[in-house]
C-alpha positions in Angstrom: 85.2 98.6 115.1 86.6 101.9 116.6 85.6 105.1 114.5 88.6 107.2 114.6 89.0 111.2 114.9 87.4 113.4 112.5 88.3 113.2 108.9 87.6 116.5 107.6 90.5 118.4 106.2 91.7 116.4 103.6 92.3 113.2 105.9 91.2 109.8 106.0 90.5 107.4 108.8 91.2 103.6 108.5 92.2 100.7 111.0 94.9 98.4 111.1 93.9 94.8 112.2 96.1 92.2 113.4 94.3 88.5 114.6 93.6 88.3 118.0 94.3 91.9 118.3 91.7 94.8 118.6 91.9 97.3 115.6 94.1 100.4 115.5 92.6 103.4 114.3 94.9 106.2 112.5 93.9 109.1 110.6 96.4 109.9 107.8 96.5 112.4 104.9 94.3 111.7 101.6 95.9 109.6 99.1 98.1 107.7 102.0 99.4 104.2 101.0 99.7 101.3 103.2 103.3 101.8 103.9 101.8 105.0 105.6 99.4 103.4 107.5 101.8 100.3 108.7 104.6 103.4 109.8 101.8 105.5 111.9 100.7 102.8 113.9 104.4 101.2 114.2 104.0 98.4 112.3 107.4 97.1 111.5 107.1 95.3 108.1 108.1 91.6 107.3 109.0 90.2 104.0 106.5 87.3 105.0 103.6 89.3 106.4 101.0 89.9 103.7 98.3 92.8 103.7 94.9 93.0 102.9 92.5 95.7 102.5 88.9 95.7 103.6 89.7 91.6 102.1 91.8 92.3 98.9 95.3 91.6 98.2 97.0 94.5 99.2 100.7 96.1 98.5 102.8 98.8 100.4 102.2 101.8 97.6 98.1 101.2 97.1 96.2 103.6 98.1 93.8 103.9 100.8 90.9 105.3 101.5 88.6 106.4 103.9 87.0 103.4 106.1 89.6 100.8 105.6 91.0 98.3 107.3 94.3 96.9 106.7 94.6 93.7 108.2 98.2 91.9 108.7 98.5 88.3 108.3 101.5 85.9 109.2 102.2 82.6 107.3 101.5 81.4 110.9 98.2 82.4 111.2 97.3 81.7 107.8 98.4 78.0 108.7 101.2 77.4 106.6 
């Protein structure tokens, strides 16, 4: 995985996956949610898409932290 820019300053770095797809890494303030992390890499958002972080379960307002990674997830690829 890509290490993104340096984190110091009250910012965190974490990487938004998609399958087949290599990783996007964007910094974004401390105590950003997902919703912050989808809108910074333009993500648009899909009432069917589901979110995990670093493997968990994930909704727009948690928050995350430094090191990880989002990863997106159609019904499609999920094989439904």
């Amino acid at each position: 995985m890509q290490k993104a820019e340096n984190t110091s300053g009250g910012s965190i770095a974490v990487s938004v996956a998609r399958l087949g797809q290599e990783a996007l890494p964007v910094v974004l303030p401390a105590g950003a949610s997902v919703r912050d992390a989808l809108a910074k890499a333009g993500v648009s958002t899909s009432d069917r898409t589901e979110y995990f972080v670093s493997g968990v379960r994930a909704d727009f307002e948690d928050v995350l932290e430094d090191g990880d990674v989002l990863a997106l997830v159609t019904p499609k690829q999920a094989g439904a």
